[in-house]
N, C-alpha and C positions, 0 to 999 in steps of 0.2 A: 710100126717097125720097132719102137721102142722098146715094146712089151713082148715082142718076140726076141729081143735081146735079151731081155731081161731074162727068158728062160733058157734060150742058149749058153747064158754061164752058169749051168747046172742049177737054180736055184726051183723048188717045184713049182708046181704050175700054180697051185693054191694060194701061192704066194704073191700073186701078180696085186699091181696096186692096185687100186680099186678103180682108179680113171682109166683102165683098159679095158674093163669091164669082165664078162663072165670070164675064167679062166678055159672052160669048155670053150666057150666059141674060138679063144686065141689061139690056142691049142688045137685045135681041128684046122685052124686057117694056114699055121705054124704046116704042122703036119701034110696038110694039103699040099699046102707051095713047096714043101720038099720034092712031094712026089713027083710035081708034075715039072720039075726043074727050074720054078721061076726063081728061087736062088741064087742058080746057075748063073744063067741069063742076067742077073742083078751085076754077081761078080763079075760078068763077063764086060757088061757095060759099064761100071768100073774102073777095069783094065785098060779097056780101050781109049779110054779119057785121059786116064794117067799115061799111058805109052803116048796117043798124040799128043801131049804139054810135055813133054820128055821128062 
């Protein structure tokens, strides 16, 4: 998750440190989980943790 942060704050993917390893693979995984909404589902659960602890 970290190294998907890391490129989430615009910084390029090349840039990624090197204990994340290949920058393609984070990047495709990044891209991936977009698509398929596990994101979502992250914030979603999240949310729902923070709403039940008020």
């Amino acid at each position: 998750m970290e190294c998907c942060g890391f490129c989430e704050r615009s910084a390029p993917w090349c840039n990624l440190p090197k204990h994340c390893g290949a920058w393609e693979t984070v990047a495709g995984r990044f891209f991936r989980w977009c698509k398929n909404g596990l994101w979502q589902k992250i914030l979603q659960s999240f949310q729902r943790l923070a709403d039940a602890s008020g």
